[in-house]
KEKE-998820 format. One record per residue (C-alpha): x, y, z; residue number from 1. Coordinates in steps of 0.02 Angstrom, whole numbers. Layout:
BEGIN
ATOM    east   north      up  pos
ATOM       X       Y       Z  NUM
...
This chain:
BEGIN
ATOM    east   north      up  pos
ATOM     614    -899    -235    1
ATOM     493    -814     -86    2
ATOM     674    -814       9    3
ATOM     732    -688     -90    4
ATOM     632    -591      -3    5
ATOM     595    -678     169    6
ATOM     690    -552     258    7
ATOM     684    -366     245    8
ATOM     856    -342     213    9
ATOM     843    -467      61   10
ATOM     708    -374      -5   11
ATOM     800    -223     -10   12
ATOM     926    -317    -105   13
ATOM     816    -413    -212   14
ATOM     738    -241    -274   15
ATOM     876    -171    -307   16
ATOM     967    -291    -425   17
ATOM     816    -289    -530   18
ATOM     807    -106    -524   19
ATOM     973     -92    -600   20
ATOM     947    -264    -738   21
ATOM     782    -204    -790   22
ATOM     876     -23    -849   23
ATOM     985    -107    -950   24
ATOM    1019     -44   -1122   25
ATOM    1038    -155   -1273   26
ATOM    1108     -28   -1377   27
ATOM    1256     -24   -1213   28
ATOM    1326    -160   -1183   29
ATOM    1398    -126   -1017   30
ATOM    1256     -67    -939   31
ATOM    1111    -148    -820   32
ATOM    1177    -265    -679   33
ATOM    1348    -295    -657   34
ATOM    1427    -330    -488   35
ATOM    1526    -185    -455   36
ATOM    1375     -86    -466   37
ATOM    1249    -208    -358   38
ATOM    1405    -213    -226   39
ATOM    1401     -14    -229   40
ATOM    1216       1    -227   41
ATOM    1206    -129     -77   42
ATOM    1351     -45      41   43
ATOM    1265     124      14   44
ATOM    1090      45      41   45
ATOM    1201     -10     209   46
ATOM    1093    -180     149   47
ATOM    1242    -302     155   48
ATOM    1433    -302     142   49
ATOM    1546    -315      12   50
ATOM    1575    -519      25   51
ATOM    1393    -543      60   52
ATOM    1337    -442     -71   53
ATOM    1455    -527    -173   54
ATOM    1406    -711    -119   55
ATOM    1228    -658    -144   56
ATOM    1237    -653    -326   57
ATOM    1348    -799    -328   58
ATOM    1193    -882    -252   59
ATOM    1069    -812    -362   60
ATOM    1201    -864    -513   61
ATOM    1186   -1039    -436   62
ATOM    1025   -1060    -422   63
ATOM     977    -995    -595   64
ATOM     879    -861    -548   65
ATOM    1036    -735    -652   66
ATOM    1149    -784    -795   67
ATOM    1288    -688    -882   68
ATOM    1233    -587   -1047   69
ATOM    1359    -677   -1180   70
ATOM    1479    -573   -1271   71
ATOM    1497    -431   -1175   72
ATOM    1656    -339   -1267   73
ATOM    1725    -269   -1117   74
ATOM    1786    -468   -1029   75
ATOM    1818    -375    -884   76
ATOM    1646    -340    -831   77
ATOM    1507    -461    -788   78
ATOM    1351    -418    -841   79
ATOM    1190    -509    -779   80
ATOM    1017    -518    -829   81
ATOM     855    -609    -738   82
ATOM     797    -795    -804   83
ATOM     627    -814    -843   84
ATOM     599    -903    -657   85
ATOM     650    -752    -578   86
ATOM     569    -608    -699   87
ATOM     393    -707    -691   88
ATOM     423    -706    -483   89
ATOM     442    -529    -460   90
ATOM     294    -508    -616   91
ATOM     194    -580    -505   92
ATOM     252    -492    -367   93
ATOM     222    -317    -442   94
ATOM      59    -367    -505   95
ATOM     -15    -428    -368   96
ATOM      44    -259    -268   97
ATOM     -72    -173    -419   98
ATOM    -232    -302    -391   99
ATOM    -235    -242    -206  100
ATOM    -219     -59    -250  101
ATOM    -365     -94    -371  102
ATOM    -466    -184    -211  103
ATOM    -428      -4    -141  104
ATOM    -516     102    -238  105
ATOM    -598     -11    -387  106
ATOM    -445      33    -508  107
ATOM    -389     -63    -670  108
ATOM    -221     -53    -638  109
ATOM    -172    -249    -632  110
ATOM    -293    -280    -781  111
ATOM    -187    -107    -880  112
ATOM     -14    -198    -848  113
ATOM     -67    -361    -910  114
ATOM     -99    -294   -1068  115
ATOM      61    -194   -1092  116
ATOM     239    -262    -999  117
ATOM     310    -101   -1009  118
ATOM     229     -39    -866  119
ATOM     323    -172    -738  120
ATOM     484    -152    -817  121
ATOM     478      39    -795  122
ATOM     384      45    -643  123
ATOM     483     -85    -540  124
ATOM     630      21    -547  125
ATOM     544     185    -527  126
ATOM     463     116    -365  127
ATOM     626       6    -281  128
ATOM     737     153    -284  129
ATOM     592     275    -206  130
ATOM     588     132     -85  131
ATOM     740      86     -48  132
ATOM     782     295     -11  133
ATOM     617     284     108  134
ATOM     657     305     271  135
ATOM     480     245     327  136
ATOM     506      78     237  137
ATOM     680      64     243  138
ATOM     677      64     428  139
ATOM     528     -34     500  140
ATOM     471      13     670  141
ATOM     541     -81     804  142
ATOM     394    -172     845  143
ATOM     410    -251     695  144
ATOM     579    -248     637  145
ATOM     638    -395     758  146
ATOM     534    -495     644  147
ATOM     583    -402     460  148
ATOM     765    -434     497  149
ATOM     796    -601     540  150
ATOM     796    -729     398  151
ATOM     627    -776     350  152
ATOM     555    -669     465  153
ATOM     474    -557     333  154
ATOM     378    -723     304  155
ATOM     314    -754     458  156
ATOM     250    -596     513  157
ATOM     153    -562     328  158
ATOM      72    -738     383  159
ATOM      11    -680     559  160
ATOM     -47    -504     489  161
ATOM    -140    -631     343  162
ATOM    -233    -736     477  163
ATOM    -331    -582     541  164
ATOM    -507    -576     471  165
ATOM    -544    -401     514  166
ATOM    -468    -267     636  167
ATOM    -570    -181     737  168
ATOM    -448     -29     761  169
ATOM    -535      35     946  170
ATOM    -495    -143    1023  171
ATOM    -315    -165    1101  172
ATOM    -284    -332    1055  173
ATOM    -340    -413     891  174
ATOM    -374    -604     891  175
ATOM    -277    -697     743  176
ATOM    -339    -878     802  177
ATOM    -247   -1054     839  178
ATOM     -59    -997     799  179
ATOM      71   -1127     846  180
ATOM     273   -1113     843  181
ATOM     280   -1309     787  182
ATOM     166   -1257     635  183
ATOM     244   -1122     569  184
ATOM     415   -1188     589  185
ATOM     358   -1347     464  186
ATOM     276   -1234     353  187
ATOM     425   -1109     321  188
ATOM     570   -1218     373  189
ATOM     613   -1104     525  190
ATOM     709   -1171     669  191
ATOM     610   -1182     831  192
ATOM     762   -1080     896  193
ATOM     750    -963     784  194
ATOM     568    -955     779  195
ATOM     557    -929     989  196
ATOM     689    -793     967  197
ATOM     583    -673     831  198
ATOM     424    -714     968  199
ATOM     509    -692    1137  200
ATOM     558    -499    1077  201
ATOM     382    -478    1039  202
ATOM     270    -543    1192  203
ATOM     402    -452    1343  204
ATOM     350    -291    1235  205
ATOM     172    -316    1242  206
ATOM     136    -322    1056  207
ATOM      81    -518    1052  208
ATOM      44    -666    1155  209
ATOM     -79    -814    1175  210
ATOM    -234    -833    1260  211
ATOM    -168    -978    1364  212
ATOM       2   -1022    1442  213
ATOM     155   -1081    1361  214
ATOM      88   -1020    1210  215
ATOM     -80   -1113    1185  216
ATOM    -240   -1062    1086  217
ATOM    -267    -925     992  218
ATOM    -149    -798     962  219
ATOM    -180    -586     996  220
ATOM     -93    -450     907  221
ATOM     -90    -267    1002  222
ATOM    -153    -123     917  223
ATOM      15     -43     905  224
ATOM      95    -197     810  225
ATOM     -42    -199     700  226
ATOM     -67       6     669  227
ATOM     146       8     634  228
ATOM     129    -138     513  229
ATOM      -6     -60     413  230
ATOM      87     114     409  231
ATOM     247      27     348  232
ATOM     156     -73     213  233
ATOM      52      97     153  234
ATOM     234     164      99  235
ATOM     253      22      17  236
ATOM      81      57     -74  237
ATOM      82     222    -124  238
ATOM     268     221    -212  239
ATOM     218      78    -295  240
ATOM      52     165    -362  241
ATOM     155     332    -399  242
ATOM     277     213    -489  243
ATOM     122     143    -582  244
ATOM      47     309    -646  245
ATOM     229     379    -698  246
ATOM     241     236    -788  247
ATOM      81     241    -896  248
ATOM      95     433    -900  249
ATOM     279     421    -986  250
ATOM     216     272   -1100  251
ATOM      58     369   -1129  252
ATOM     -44     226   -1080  253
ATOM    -245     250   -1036  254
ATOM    -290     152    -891  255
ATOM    -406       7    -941  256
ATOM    -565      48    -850  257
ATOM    -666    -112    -760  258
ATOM    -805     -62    -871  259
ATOM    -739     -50   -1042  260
ATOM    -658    -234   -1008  261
């Protein structure tokens, strides 16, 4: 499931399918996700082609993670709807988004959409398609776009940001410790190829490298990589908390404070 949104330009697809499915309609039939409209959504996006948008939902149809809404009157349209898997995935996803808001600024907002499931399946929506339209987000900076658009890159470069215990944001380089291409390759089923390819980008430009030779001991992270990953992520951040309060505000929700829990 974390593949679905391992690369950036899966994510933006990923998003947007369950933009559309969680709109859907009951009282019309024919609305939510069908595949014309994913197929549109993803060539405007400029996300994917036709065919691959196409054999993306095949795959996601294959491995369970959509099914086909029965008796749709209209035969000629497939509508789709999440399973359960794939709902509770990007639950998760969304809350956790609102828990480190919360670490932010001492919030309630994970605690306010456990109580009520309305807020992620209005919010989600609200906050992919700001997203997807954002050019800061849409288009990582190049220092770390070589690693957002390759397949699983998204992965890899959320786990070196991870490994940093603090950032001292005067200091040019930032020490992540021990990092090794063998070890993340096992743990996210990267070829070393691959792998070497996302990396070799990265150290000629300065924004990464290891202590030692042939890339031994502990690994550093410029200031610049670091300072462009945190501004792309803070997009991310503060549509998703704008989606959060238009959510409660139309639902006429009270946040639940920390206290009163």
């Amino acid at each position: 499931m974390s593949r679905l949104k391992a690369s950036h330009r899966k994510w933006l697809l990923t998003q947007s399918l369950f933009s559309l499915a969680l709109r859907r309609n009951p009282e019309d039939p024919l609305s939510g996700l069908t595949a014309t409209r994913f197929i549109e959504t993803a060539m405007r996006l400029g996300a994917a082609s036709r065919n691959t948008a196409t054999a993306y939902l095949a795959e996601l149809v294959a491995y369970k993670f959509l099914r086909d809404i029965p008796d749709v009157p209209d035969k000629r349209v497939r509508v789709l709807e999440p399973t359960e898997i794939s709902l509770e995935g990007m639950r998760s996803w969304f809350h956790g988004h609102m828990a480190c808001l919360d670490r932010l600024d001492g919030g309630a907002r994970e605690r306010t959409c456990l109580a009520d499931d309305r807020i992620f399946r209005l919010a989600q929506p609200m906050a992919a398609d700001a997203l997807v339209e954002e050019p800061l987000w849409r288009d990582p900076p190049e220092t770390i776009g070589h690693f957002l658009w390759s397949d699983l890159g998204g992965m890899i470069l959320h786990d070196l940001i991870a490994r940093l215990d603090s950032v001292d944001r005067s200091a040019d380089r930032v020490f992540a410790g021990p990092v090794t291409l063998v070890e993340l390759s096992d743990g996210y089923q990267v070829s070393a190829t691959n792998l070497k390819r996302m990396f070799k980008k990265a150290e000629s430009d300065g924004l990464l490298g290891w202590e030692l030779p042939r890339r031994r001991g502990n690994l550093w992270m410029s200031q610049r990589f670091i300072e462009d990953y945190f501004i792309w992520q803070s997009a991310k951040f503060a549509h998703l908390d704008l989606a959060y309060h238009q959510a409660t505000a139309t639902l006429g929700i009270v946040e639940t404070t920390v206290a009163a829990a």
